[in-house]
C-alpha positions in Angstrom: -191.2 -26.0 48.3 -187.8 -24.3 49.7 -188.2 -22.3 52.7 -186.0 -19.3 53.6 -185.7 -17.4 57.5 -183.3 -14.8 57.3 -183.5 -11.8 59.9 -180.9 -8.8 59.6 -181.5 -6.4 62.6 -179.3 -3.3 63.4 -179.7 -1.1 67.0 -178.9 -0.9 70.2 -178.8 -3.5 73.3 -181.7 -2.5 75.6 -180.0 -4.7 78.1 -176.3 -6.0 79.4 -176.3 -9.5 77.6 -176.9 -12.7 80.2 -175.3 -15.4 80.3 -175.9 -18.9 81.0 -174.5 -22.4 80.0 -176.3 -26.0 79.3 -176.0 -29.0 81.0 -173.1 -30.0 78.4 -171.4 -26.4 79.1 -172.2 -24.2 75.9 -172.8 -21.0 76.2 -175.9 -19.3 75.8 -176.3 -15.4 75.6 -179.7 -13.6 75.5 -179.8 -9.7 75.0 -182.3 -7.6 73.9 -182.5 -5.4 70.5 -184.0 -1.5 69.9 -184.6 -0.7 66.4 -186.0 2.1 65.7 -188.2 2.7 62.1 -189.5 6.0 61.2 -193.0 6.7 61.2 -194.6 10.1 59.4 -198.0 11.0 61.4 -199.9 14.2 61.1 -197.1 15.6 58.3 -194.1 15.0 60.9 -191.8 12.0 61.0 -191.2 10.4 64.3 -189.2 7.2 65.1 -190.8 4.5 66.9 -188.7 1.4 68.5 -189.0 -2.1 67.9 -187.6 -4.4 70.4 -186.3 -8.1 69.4 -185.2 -11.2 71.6 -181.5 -12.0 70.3 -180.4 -15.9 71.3 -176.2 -16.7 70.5 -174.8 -19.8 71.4 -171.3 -21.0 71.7 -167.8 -19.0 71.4 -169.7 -16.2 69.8 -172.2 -16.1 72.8 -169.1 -16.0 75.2 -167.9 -12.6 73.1 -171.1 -11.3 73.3 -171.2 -11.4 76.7 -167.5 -10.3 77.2 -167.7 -7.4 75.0 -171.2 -5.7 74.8 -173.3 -4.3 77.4 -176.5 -2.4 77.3 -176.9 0.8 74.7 -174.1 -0.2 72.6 -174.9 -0.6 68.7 -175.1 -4.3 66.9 -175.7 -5.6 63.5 -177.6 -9.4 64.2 -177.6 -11.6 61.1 -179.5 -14.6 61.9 -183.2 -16.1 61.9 -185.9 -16.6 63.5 -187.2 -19.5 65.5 -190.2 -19.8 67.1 -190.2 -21.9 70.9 -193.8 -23.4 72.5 -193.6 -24.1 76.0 -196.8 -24.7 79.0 -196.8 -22.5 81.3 -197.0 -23.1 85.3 -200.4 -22.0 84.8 -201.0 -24.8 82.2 -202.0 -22.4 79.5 -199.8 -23.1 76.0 -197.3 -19.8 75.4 -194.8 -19.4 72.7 -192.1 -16.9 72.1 -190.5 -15.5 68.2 -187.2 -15.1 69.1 -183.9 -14.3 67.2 -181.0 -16.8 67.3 -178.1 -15.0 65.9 -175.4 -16.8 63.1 -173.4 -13.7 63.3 -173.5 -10.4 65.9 -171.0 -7.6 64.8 -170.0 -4.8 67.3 -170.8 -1.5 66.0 -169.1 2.1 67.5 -166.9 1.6 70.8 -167.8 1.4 74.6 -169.9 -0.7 76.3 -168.0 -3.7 77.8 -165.2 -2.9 76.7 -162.6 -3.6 73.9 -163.0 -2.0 70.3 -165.3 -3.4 67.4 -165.5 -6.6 65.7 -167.6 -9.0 64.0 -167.6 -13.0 65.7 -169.7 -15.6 63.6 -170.7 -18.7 63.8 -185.2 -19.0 85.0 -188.5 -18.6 84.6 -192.3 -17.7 85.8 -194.8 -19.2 83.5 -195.0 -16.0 81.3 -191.6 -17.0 80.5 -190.0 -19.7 78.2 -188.0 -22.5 79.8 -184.4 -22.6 79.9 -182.9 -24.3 76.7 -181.0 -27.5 76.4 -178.7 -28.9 74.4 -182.0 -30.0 72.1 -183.1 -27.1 71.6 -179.6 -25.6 69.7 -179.7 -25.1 66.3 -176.2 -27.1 65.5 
């Protein structure tokens, strides 16, 4: 049976993106994602946030990293994938995460520059760093 991961998430960077490369010097960009949803409780609508883990590799990561910066609005269009890791602590932990085929800038501000659409360390409560294995190309 065909499987089929598509995520398409539009909101606003909770964070400035970070930066980092692999030992083969692509880039890698992780930023966070508010989206907020609506929410009607006791007769009165209310929006609630929902925060994502965004993961963008390569030239598009470099963008990313050059042109947004916390607050400012994205579209994400990518899918999810899921890493497992052991923590220092030896217990198994695992992480969803968003790894992005294509991030548009929405609105202006942030880092800089105007809109446009480019394709294409840790404690043991956090995942290890990736490597060249773990990118999705």
């Amino acid at each position: 049976m065909a499987s089929y991961n598509k995520v398409i998430l539009m909101g606003n960077l909770t964070r400035d993106p970070e930066k980092r490369y692999t030992e083969s010097g692509t880039c890698i960009v992780t930023m966070g994602v508010a989206v907020n949803r609506r929410v009607k409780r006791q007769n009165e609508w209310t929006e609630e946030a929902n925060f994502f883990d965004i993961v963008v590799f390569g030239n598009q990561a470099e963008n990313c990293a050059k042109y947004l910066a916390k607050g400012r609005p994205v579209l994400v269009d990518g899918e999810l994938q899921q890493r497992r890791w052991e923590g220092q602590d030896g217990q198994k932990r695992s992480k969803v995460e968003v790894v992005a085929n294509q991030v548009t800038f929405l609105g202006s501000g942030g880092g800089g520059g105007g809109g446009g659409s480019y394709g294409g360390g840790g404690g043991s409560d956090e995942p290890p760093p990736l490597d060249d294995d773990d990118i999705p190309f």
